[in-house]
C-alpha positions in Angstrom: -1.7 -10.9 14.6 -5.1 -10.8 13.1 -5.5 -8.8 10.2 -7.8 -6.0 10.8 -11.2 -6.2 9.5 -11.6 -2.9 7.6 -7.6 -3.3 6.7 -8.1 -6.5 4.6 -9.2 -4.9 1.6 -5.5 -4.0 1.4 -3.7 -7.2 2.2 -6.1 -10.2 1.1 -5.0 -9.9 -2.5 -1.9 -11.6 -1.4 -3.3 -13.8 1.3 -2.6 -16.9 -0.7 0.8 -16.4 -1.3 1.8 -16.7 2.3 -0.6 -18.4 3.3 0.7 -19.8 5.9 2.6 -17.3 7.4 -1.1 -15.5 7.3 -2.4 -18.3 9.4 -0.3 -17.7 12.0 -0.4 -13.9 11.8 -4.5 -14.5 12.5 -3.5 -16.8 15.6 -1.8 -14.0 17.1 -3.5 -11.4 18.7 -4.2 -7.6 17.0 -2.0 -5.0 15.4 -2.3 -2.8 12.5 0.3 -3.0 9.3 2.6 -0.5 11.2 4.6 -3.4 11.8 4.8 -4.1 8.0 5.6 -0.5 8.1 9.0 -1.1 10.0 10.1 -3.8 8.2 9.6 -1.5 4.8 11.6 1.7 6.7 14.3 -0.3 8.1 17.2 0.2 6.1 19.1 -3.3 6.5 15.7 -4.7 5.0 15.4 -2.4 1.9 16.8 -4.0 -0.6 15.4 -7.5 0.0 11.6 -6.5 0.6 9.3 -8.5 -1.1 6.1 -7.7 -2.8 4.2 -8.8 0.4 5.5 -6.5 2.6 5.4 -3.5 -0.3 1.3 -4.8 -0.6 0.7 -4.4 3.2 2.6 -1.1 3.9 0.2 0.9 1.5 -0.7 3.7 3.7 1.8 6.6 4.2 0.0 8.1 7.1 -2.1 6.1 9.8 -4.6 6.4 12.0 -6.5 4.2 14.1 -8.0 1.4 12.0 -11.1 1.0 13.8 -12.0 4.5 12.5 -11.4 3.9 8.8 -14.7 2.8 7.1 -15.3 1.0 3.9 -14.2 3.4 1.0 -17.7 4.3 -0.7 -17.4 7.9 -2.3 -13.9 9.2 -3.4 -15.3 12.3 -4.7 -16.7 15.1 -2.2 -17.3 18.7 -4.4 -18.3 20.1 -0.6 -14.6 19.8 0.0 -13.1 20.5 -3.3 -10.6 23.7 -3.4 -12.2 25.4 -6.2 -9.2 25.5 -8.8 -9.8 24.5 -12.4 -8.3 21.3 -13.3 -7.6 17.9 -11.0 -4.7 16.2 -11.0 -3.7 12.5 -10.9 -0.7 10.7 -9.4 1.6 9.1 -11.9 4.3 8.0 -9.7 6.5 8.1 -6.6 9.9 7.8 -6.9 12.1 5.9 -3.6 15.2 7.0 -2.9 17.7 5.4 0.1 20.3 8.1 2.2 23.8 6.7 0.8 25.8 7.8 4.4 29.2 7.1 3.0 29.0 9.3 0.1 26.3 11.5 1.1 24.2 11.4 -2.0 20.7 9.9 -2.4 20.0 6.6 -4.8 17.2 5.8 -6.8 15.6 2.7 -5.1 12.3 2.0 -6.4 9.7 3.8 -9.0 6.3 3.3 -9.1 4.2 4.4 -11.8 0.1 4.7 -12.3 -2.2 4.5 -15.2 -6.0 5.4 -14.7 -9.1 5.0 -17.0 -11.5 7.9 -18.4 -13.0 8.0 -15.0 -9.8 8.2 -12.7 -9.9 4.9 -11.5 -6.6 3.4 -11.1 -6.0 0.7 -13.5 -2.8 0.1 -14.1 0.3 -0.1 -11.4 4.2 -1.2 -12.0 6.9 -1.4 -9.2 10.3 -1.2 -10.4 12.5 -2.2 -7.5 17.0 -1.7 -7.8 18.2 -5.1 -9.0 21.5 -5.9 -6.8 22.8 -8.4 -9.7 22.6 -6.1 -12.9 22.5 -2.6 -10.7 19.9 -1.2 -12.0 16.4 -0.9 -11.5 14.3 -3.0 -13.3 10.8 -4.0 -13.5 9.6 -6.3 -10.7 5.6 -6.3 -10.0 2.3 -5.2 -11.6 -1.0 -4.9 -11.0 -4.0 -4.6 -12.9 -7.7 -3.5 -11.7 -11.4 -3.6 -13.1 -14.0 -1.7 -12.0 -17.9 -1.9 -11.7 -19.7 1.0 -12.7 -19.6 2.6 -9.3 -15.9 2.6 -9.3 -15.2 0.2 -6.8 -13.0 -2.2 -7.8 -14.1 -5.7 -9.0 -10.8 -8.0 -10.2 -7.2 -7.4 -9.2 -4.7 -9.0 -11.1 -1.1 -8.6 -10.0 2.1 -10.3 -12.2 5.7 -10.6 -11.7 8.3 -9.4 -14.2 10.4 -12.4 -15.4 13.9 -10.9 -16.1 14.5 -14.3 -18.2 12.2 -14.0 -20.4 11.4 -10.5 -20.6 7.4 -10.9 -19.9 5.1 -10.7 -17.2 4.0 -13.4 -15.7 0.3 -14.0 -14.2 0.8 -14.4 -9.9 -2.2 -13.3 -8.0 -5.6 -12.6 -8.5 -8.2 -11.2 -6.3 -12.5 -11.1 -7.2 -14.4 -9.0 -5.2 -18.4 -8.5 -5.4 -20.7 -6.3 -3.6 -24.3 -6.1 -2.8 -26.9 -3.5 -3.6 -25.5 -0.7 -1.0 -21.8 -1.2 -2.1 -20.9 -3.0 0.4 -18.1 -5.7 -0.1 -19.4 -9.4 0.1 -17.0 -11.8 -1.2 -13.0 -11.5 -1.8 -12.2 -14.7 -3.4 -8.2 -15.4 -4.1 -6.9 -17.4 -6.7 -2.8 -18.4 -7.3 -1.3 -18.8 -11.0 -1.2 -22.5 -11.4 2.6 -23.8 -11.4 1.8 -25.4 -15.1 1.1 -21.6 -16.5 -2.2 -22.8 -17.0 -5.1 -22.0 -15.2 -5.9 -20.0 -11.9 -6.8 -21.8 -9.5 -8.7 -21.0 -6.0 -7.0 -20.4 -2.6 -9.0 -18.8 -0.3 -12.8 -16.6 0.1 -14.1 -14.3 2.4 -17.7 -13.6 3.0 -19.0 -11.0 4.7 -22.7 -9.7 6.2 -24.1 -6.1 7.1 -26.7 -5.1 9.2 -28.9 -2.3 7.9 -26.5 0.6 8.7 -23.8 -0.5 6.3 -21.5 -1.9 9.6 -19.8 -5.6 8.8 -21.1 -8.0 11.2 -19.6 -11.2 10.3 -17.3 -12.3 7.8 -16.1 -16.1 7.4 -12.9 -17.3 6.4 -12.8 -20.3 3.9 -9.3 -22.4 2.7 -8.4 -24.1 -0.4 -8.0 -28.3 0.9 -6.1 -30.0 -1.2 -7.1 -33.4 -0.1 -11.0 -32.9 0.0 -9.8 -30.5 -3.1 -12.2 -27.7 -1.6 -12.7 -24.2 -0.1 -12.9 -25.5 4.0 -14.3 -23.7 6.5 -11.3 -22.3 8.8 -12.2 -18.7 10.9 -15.2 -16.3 11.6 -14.9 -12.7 12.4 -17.8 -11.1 14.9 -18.8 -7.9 15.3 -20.6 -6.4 17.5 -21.9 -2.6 17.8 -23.2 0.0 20.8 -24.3 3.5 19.6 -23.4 3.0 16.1 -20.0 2.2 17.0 -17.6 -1.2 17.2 -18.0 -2.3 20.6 -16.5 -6.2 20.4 -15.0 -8.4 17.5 -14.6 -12.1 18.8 -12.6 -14.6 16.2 -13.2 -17.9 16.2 -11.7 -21.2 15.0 -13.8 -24.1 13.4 -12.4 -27.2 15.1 -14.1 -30.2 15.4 -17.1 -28.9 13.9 -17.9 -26.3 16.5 -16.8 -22.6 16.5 -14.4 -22.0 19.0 -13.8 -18.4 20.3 -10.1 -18.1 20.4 -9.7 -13.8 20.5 -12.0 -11.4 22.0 -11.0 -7.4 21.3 -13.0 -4.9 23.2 -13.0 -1.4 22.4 -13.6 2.3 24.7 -14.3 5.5 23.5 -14.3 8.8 24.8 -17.2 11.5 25.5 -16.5 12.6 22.3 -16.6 9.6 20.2 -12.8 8.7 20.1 -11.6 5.4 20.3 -9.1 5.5 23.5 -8.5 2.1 23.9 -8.6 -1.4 21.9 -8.2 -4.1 24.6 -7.8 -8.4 22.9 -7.8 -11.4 25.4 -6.5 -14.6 24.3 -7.9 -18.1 25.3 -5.1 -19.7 27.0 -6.1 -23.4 27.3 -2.9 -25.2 29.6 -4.7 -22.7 32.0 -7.9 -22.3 30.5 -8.4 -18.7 31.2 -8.6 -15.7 29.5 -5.4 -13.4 28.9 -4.6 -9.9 28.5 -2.9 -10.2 24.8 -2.4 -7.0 23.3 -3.7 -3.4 24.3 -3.4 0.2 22.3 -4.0 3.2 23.8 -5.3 6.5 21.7 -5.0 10.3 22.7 -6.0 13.1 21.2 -6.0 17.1 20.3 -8.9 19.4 20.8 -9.3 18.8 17.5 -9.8 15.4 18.2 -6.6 14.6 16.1 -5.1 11.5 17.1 -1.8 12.6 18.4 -0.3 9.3 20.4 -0.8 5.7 19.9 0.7 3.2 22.9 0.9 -0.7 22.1 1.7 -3.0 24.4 1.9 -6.8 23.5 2.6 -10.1 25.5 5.9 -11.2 26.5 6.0 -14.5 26.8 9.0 -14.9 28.3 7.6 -13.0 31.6 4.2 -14.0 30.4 2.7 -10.8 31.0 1.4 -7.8 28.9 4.4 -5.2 28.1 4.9 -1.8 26.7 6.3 -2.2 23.1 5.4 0.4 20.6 4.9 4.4 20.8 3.7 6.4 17.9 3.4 10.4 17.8 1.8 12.6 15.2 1.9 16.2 14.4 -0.8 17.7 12.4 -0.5 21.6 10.5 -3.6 23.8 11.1 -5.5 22.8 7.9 -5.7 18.9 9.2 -2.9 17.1 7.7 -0.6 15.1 9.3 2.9 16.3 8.6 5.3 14.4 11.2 5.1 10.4 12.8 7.7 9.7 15.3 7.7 5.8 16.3 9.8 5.0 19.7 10.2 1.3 21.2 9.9 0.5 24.8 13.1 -0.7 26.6 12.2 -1.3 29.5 13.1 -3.1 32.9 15.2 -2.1 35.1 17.5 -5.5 34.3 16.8 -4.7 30.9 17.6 -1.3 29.9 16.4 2.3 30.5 13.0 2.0 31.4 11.5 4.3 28.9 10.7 5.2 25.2 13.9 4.9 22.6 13.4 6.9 19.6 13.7 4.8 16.3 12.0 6.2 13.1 10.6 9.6 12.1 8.8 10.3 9.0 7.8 14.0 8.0 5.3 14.8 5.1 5.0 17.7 2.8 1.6 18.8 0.7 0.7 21.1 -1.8 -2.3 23.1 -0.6 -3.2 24.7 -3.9 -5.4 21.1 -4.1 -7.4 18.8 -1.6 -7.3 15.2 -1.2 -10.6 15.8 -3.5 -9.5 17.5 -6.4 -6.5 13.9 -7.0 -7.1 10.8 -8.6 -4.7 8.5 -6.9 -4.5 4.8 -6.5 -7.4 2.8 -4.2 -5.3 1.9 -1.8 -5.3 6.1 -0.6 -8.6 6.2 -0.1 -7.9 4.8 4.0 -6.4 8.2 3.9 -9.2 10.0 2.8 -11.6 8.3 4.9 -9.7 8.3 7.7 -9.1 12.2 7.0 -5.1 12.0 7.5 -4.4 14.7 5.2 -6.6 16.8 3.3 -4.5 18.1 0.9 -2.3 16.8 -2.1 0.8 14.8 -0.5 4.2 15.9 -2.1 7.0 14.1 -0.9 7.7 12.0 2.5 11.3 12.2 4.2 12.1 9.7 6.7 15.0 9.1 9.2 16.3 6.1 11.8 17.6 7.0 15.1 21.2 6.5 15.9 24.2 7.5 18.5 21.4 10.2 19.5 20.3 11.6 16.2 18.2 11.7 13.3 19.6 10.1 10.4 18.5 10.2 6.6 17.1 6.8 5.8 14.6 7.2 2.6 13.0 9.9 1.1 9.6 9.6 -1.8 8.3 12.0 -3.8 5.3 11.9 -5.6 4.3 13.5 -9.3 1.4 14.3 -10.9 -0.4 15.7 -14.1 -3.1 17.4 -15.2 -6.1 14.6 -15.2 -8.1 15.4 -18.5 -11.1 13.0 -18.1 -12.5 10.7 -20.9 -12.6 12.0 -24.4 -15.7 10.0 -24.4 -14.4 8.5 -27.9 -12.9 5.4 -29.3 -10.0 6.6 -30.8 -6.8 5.6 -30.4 -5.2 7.8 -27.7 -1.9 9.2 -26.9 -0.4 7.2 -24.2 1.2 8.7 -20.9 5.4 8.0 -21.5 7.1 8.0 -18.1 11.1 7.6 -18.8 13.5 7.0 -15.3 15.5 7.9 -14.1 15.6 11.3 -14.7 18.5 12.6 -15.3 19.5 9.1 -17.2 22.9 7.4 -16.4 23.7 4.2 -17.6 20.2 2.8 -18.6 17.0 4.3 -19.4 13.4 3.0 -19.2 10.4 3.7 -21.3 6.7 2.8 -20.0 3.1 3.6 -21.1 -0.1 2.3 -20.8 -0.7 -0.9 -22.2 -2.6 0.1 -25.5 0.7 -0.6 -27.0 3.2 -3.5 -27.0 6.2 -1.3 -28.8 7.5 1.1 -30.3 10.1 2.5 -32.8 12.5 4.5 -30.8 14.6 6.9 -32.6 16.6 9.3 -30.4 19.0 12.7 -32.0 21.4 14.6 -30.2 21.4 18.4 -30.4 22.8 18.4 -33.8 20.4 16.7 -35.2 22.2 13.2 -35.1 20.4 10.0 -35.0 22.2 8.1 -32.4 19.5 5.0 -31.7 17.2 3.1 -34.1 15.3 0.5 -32.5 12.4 -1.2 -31.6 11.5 -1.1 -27.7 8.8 -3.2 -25.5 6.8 -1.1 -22.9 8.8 -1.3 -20.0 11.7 -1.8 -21.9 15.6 -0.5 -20.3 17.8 0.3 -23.0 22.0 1.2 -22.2 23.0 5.1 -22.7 26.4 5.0 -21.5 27.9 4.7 -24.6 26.4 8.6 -25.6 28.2 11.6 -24.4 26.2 14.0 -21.6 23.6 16.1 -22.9 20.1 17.1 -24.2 18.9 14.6 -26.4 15.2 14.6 -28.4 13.8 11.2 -28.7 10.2 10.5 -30.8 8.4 7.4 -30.5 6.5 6.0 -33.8 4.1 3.2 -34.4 3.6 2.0 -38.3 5.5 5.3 -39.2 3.0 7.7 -37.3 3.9 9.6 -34.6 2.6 8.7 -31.2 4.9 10.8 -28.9 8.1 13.0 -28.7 10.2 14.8 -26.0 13.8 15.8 -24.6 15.8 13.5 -22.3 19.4 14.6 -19.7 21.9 12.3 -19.9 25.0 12.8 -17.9 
């Protein structure tokens, strides 16, 4: 499975840390992260995701891949929806179907922080813990930006429950070229020792004059010539402006050795309809059908049904495999995905498409996709055009005995973005506290302009019921206090920094 060209900027940052389960995905043939996408929405895996699969299954809504473009302005005012203030998304909160009890349960929160320009720089996953049972902090990221706003060092860290600190992981350098175009990803892995990072894999990439990627080679950390190694090359070639061929090839023996060859057909109108790859096969040395997707479309030109088919190499022939349908509302966003596997042979089973996920979407259309500062990872969306307003919440279902059954539901808050003060003064930070209403535990995050605070919390009489210092990112207990409406303040050297009202029950 060979990671898509326009689709790495989204999964490189972790290359390294699989790296050889990445190998092999590039020795396989071609298919978008939908697949990463099933493992995420499949309930018996939900609990034991890893960061990996979280990092590749960014983008709530797809389309097709080859369509996306490198992400090189955000803003558009053509397109803005005229109303007074933006907002920014703060977080998305996971929640998994509990069938036996009918309820919903908090399963993962993630939280944003952006800079005076609304570029994302700060991002915390807090993922259910099964061995305390409760959520808890469990990755972060970390960006820097150039002054165009594209993003120039990614650092991502793991929470270490031992210790209470984040620990350095990943880290990710890209650089650009004049036009903005991305030239080098360069990936570097936390050395064991805690003491250096230290270099795993680079990526280089070449334009031609209209801004298309024509080449990009793919370079390995050695550990016995303790160098970057030569390993793959991408190729790309263009007709009319668009993506015509990509050929992959394989350094061996000091020649490049064309191992996948993709071809791709569009329509009058300038649709992609079909993405064809041929694998060398070298037993029989000839060339073989390895993977196909098929795109249709609305008068719109909308894509509306995506067919994959893949080899099966137990008939060792291409198959029918995957079936994805999308629904789109009148103002261009795509509010329904319906993904159905093939069973098929006569021997086999029915010979036709089995429902097996559904995911609907919900947006607020008092703002575009324009007027939101939102993490870099959406901006696929915006380029690909998959919704054009401000995404609310996402509720998906699994197919079983015939129907649609709850599996997750997200939903997505924002705030009023106020821009940068344009000043050096210390700030007020943005508190997020989950979950909401508390329980057992309680969490308090902000920005990372402060370590800690002094958390005093009253009840409705006026009571002080906690004293205490907490870290950012912090879960303090709350099951000894009786339901209610509690005010809490937050103080730093005696001065307040922020105050508010928490539910517990």
């Amino acid at each position: 499975m060979a990671i898509p060209p326009l689709n790495k900027l989204l999964m490189k940052p972790i290359f390294t840390f699989l790296l050889t389960c990445m190998i092999s995905l590039s020795l396989m043939g071609q298919q978008d992260i939908k697949e990463f996408k099933k493992q995420r929405y499949t309930k018996k895996h939900q609990h034991s995701i890893t960061a990996l699969e979280k990092k590749k299954s960014r983008n709530p809504e797809y389309a097709s891949r080859h369509l996306s473009r490198q992400a090189s302005s955000f803003r558009s005012a053509a397109l803005k929806s005229g109303v007074a203030t933006n907002q920014k998304m703060d977080s998305l909160l996971w929640e998994l179907y509990d069938a036996t009890n009918s309820e919903w349960m908090l399963s993962d929160r993630e939280l944003f922080a952006y800079d005076g320009n609304g570029n994302m720089i700060n991002y915390v996953w807090f993922a259910f813990d099964s061995v305390d049972m409760e959520i808890l902090p469990y990755d972060k990221e970390t960006v820097k930006y150039n002054a165009q706003g594209k993003p120039t060092e990614i650092i991502w860290l793991i929470w270490d429950k031992a210790s209470g600190q984040w620990l350095n992981w990943g880290k990710y350098e890209l650089s650009y070229d004049g036009d903005e175009n991305l030239i080098q990803e360069a990936v570097s892995d936390w050395a064991p020792d805690g003491s250096q990072w230290l270099i795993g894999a680079q990526f280089d990439m070449t334009y031609d004059g209209a801004g298309n990627i024509i080449s990009e080679l793919w370079s390995f950390w050695e550990e016995d010539s303790a160098k970057l190694v030569l390993t793959y090359k991408d190729e790309y070639l263009y007709e009319d402006g668009k993506l015509s061929t990509w050929n992959e090839y394989a350094w061996e023996e000091g020649d490049w050795v064309l191992i996948f060859g993709t071809t791709y057909t569009y329509s009058h109108e300038g649709n992609l309809t079909e993405e064809l790859t041929q694998a060398w096969e070298s037993t029989g040395e000839q060339w073989l059908d390895f993977s196909k997707n098929l795109y249709s479309y609305n008068e719109a030109n909308q894509l509306i049904m995506e067919e994959a088919w893949e080899f099966d190499w137990a008939q060792f022939i291409m198959a029918k495999s995957w079936q994805y349908d999308y629904v789109w509302d009148t103002d261009g966003n795509m509010i329904e995905q319906v993904d159905k596997s093939w069973d098929g042979g006569a021997s086999k089973g029915t010979n036709a498409w089995q429902n097996t996920f559904k995911s609907e979407w919900v947006f607020n259309k008092d703002y575009t996709i324009f007027d939101l500062y939102v993490p870099y990872w959406f901006l696929q969306n915006v380029e690909n055009l998959t919704f054009m307003h401000m995404p609310v919440s996402e509720l998906a279902y699994f197919y079983m005995d015939g129907a649609w059954v709850f599996d997750f539901r997200q939903t997505v808050y924002y705030s009023e973005f106020g821009g940068s003060t344009g000043t050096g003064d210390r700030r007020e930070p943005v508190v997020s506290i989950f979950p909401v209403p508390a329980y057992e535990t309680i969490t308090f995050t902000w920005d990372d302009q402060y370590a800690r605070f002094n958390l005093e919390l009253y009840d409705m009489t006026g009571k002080r019921v906690i004293s205490r210092s907490i870290y950012n990112y912090e879960t303090i207990r709350v099951d000894q206090l009786s339901g209610g409406i509690y005010f809490y303040k937050l103080t730093d050297n005696n001065q307040l920094i922020h105050s508010g009202k928490i539910c517990v029950e």
